[in-house]
C-alpha positions in Angstrom: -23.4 -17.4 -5.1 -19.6 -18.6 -5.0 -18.4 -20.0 -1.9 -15.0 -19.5 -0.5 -12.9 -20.5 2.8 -10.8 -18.8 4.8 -8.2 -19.9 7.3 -6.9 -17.5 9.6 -10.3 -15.3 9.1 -9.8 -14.3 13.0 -6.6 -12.2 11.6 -5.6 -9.1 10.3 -6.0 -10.1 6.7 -8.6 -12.7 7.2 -11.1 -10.2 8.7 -10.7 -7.9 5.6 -11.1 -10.3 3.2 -14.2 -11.6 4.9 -15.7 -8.1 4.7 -14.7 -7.6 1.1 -15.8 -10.7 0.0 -19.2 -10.5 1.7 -19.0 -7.1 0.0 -19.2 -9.0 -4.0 -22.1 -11.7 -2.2 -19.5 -14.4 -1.8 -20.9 -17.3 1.1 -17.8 -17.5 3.7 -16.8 -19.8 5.3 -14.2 -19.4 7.8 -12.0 -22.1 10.2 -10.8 -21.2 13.9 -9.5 -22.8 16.5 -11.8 -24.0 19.6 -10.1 -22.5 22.7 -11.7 -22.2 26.0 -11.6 -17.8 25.1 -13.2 -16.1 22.0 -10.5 -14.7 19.5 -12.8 -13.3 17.1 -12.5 -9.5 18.0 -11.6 -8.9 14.4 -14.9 -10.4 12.8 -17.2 -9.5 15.4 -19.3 -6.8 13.7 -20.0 -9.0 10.5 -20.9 -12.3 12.4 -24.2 -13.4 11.6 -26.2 -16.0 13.7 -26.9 -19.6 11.8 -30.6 -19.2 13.1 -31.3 -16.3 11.1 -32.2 -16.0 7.2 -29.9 -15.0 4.6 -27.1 -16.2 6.3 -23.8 -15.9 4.5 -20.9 -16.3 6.9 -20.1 -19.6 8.4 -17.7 -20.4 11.0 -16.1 -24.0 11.9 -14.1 -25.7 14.1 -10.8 -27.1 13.1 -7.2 -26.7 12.9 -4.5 -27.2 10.6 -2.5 -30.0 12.5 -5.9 -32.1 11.8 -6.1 -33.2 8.2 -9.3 -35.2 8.1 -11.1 -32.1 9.6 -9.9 -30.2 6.8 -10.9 -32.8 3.8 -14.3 -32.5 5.8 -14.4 -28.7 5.4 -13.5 -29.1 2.1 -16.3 -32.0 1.0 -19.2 -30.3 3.1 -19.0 -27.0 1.7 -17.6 -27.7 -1.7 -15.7 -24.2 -1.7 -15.3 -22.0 -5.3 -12.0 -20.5 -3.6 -10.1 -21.4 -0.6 -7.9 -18.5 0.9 -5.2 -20.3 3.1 -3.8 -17.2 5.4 -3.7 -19.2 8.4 -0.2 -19.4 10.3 1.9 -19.3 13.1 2.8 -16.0 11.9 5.1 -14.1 14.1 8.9 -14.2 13.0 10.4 -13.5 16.3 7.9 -16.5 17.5 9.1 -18.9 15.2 12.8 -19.1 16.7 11.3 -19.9 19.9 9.2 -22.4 18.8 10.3 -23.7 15.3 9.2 -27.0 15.1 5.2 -25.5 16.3 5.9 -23.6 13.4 7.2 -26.0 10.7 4.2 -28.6 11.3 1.4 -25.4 11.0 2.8 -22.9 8.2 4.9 -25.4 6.4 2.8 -28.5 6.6 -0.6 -27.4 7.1 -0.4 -25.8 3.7 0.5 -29.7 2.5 -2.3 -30.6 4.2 -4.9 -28.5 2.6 -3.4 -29.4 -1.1 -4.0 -33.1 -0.1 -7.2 -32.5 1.3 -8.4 -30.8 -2.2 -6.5 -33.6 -4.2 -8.4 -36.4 -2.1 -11.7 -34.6 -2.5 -11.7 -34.2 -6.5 -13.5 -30.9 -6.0 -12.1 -28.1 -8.4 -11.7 -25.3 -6.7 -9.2 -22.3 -6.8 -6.4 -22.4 -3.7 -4.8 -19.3 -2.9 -1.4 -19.5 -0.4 -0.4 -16.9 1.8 3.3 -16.6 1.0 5.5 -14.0 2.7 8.3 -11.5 1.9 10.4 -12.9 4.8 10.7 -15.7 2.5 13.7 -13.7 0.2 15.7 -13.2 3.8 19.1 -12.2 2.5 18.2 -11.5 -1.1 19.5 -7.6 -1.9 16.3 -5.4 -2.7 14.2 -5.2 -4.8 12.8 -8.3 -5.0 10.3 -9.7 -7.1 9.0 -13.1 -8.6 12.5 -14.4 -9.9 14.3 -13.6 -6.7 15.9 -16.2 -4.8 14.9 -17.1 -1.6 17.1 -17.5 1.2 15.0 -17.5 4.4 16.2 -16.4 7.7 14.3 -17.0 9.9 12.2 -20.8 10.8 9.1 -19.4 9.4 10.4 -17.8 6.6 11.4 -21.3 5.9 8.4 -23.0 6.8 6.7 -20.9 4.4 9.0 -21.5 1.4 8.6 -25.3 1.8 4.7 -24.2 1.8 5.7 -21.9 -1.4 7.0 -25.1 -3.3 4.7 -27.5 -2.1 1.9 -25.2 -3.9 4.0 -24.9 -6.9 4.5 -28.9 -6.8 0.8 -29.9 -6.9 -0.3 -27.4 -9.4 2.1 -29.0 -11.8 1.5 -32.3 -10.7 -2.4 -32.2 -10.5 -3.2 -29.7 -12.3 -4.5 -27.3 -9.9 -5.5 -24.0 -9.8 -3.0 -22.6 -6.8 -1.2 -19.7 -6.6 1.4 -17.9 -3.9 0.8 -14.7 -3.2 4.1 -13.0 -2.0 3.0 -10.1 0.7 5.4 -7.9 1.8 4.5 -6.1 4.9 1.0 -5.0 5.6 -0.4 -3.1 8.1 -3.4 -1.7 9.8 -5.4 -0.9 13.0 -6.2 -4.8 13.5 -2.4 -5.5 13.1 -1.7 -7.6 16.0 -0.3 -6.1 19.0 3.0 -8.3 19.7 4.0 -7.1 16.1 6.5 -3.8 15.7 4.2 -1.5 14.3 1.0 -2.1 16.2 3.7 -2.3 19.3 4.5 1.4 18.5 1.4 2.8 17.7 -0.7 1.3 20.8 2.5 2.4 23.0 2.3 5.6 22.3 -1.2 5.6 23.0 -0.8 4.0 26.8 2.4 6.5 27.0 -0.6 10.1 26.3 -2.7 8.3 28.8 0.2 8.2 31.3 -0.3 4.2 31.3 3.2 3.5 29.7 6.4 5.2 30.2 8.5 3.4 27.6 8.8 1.2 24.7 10.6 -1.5 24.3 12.2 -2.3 20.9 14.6 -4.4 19.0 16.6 -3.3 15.9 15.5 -0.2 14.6 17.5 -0.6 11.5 15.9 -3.0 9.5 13.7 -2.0 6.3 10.2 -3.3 5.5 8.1 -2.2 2.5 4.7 -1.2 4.9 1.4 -1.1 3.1 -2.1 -1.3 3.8 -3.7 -4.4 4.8 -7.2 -3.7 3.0 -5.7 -2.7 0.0 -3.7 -6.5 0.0 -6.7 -8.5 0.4 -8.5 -7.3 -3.1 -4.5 -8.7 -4.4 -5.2 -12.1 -3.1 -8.8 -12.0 -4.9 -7.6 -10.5 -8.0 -5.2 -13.2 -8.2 -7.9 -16.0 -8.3 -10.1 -14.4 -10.9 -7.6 -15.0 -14.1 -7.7 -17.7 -16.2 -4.5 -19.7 -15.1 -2.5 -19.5 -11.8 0.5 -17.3 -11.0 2.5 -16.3 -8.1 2.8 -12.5 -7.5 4.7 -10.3 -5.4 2.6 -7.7 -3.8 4.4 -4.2 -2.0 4.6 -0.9 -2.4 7.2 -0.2 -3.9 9.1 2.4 -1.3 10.8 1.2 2.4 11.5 2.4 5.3 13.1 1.5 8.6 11.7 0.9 12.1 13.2 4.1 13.2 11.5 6.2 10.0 7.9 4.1 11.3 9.1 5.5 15.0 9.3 9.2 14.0 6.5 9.2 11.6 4.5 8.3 14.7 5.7 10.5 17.4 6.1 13.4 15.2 2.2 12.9 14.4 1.5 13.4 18.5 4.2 15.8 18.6 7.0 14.0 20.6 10.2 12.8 20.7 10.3 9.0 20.3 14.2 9.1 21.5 12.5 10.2 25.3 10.6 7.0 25.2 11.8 4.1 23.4 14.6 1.6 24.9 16.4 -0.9 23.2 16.0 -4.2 24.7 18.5 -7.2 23.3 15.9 -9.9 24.0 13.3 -8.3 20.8 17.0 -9.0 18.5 16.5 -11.6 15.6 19.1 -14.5 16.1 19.4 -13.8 12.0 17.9 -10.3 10.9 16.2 -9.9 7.3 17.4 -6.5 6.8 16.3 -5.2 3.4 13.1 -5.6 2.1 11.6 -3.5 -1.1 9.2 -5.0 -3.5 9.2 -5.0 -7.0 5.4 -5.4 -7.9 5.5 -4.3 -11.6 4.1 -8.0 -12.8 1.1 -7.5 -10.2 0.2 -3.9 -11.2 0.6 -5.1 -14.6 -1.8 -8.2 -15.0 -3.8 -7.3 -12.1 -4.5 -3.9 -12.3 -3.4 -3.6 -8.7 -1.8 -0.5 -7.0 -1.8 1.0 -3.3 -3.4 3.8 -2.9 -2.5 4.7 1.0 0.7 5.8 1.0 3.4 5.4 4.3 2.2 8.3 6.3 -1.1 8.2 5.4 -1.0 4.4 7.2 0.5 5.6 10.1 -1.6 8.3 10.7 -4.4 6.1 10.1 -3.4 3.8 12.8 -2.4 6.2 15.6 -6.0 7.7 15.3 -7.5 4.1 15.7 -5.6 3.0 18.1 -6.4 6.8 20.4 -9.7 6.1 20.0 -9.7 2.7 21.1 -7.6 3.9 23.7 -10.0 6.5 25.1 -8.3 9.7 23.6 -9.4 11.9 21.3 -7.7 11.3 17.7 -5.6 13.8 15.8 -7.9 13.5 13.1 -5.8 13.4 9.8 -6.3 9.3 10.4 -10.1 9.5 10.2 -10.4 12.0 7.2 -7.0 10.4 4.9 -9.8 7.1 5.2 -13.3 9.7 4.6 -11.3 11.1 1.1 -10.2 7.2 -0.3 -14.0 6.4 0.8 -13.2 3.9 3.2 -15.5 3.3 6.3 -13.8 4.7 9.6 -16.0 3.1 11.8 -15.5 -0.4 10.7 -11.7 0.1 10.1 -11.1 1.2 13.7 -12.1 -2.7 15.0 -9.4 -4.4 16.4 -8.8 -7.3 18.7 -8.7 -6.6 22.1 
């Protein structure tokens, strides 16, 4: 039975990869932070009690300002994979609070690569990299693009991008970056754009809500779906040597197109119910992104399979149910045809 840890498995993408890797018998282990509220929404329906037999998920204590806790993770359960996804992850977040986000998605990555090079264990290190990391590069971008971050997470996480690179030459380490672009899906947080939109228009039908309120509807993100990235970031530690890949769709759109796409699904206008509010603005704005995943669905056999609409009708119908309405429907069956469980897709945190 391989072993593997996760950081972040309270999130979006740590949650699916916990399911899918429980799925091929893997024993997961997965950090969180100890607050005085439970944040585990996401993994809820797959938690297991240590009391009971058969036991395959583990979660632990830590954080990733705390480096001894981390080479203690690392030594006690002598992981066949790590999956570091764990980050202060919100763009907009990061201006407020850049130097929070420098010391936990720039140098909590450094401190997990020092933790396995203290420990001598072999194991395989996967990185959470990030499309925000090409900033002002002109689409589409792929491995050999430049970076030119925008943003203090963006740059947090290219220091994290180089640092990997650095000790996999330097010790010989099997580590790789995967470079997401965006991803999506019912469990996407609420504070981010499209989960913003989807769950507004759901409080706006129940007459909770009477606007939106958005920042720049211009900019272009390539939006895929979040289930579909997490078999990338396992497919990427099953070759034989480590490489960095660029995982997207292959097709943008802007915030506006997202905005349409879900009020034409309910049938109404978004102009009657968004507003434009300056303080949601980007002190630098990453305009463009588009990725060019040809080395991915070359060597890893990866593709998408949900397309743009299908994901946003996908998450409107979630996010009505979890909202007490009654779903369009087109969500629930695009999932039934691809033979992906509604039930468990519909989980979010709350």
């Amino acid at each position: 039975m391989k072993k593997a840890i996760i950081t972040g498995i309270t999130g979006q993408d740590g949650s699916y990869l916990a399911e899918f890797l429980l799925s091929k018998g893997y024993e997961v282990h997965g950090l969180i932070r100890r607050t005085s509220s439970f944040n585990t929404g996401r993994i809820d329906h797959i938690y297991q009690d240590s009391h009971l037999p058969d036991v395959k998920l583990y979660l632990h204590y830590g954080d990733l300002s705390d480096s001894g806790q981390l080479t203690n993770l690392i030594y006690n359960v002598q992981p066949d994979e790590i999956y570091h996804l764990g980050a202060q992850s919100h763009v907009r977040v990061s201006f407020d609070m850049p130097e929070f986000t420098g010391d936990i998605t720039g140098l909590g990555t450094t401190r997990f690569l020092e933790a396995i090079r203290r420990s001598g264990i072999k194991t395989k290190f996967y990185q959470a990299s990030s499309s925000e990391m090409f900033g002002g590069t002109p689409p589409p971008q792929n491995e050999s693009s430049p970076f030119r971050p925008r943003s203090p997470y963006a740059a947090a996480k290219v220091y994290a991008y180089w640092m990997v690179r650095n000790y996999k030459e330097a010790y010989n380490m099997f580590a790789t970056n995967g470079i997401l672009f965006n991803h999506e899906s019912p469990r996407r947080g609420e504070t981010f754009v499209t989960r913003k939109i989807t769950r507004g228009l759901v409080n706006i039908l129940a007459g909770k809500e009477k606007k939106i309120y958005l920042g720049n509807l211009d900019a272009r993100r390539d939006w895929g779906y979040a289930p579909e990235y997490v078999e990338a970031m396992w497919l990427m530690l099953q070759q034989d040597k480590p490489e960095d890949y660029v995982i997207g769709t292959g097709e943008s759109h802007s915030v506006k197109e997202f905005l349409e796409e879900v009020f034409n699904y309910a049938g109404l206008d978004w102009k009657e119910y968004v507003e434009i509010d300056s303080r949601y603005f980007r002190p630098t704005e990453v305009e463009f992104l588009l990725a060019d995943a040809s080395k991915a669905k070359e060597k890893l056999k990866w593709n998408t399979k949900v397309t743009f609409n299908e994901l946003v009708r996908i998450m409107v119908d979630c996010d009505m149910e979890l909202g007490g309405l009654e779903p369009v429907g087109a969500g629930k069956k695009i999932l039934e045809e691809k033979g992906i469980g509604w039930t468990e897709n519909k989980l979010t945190s709350k």
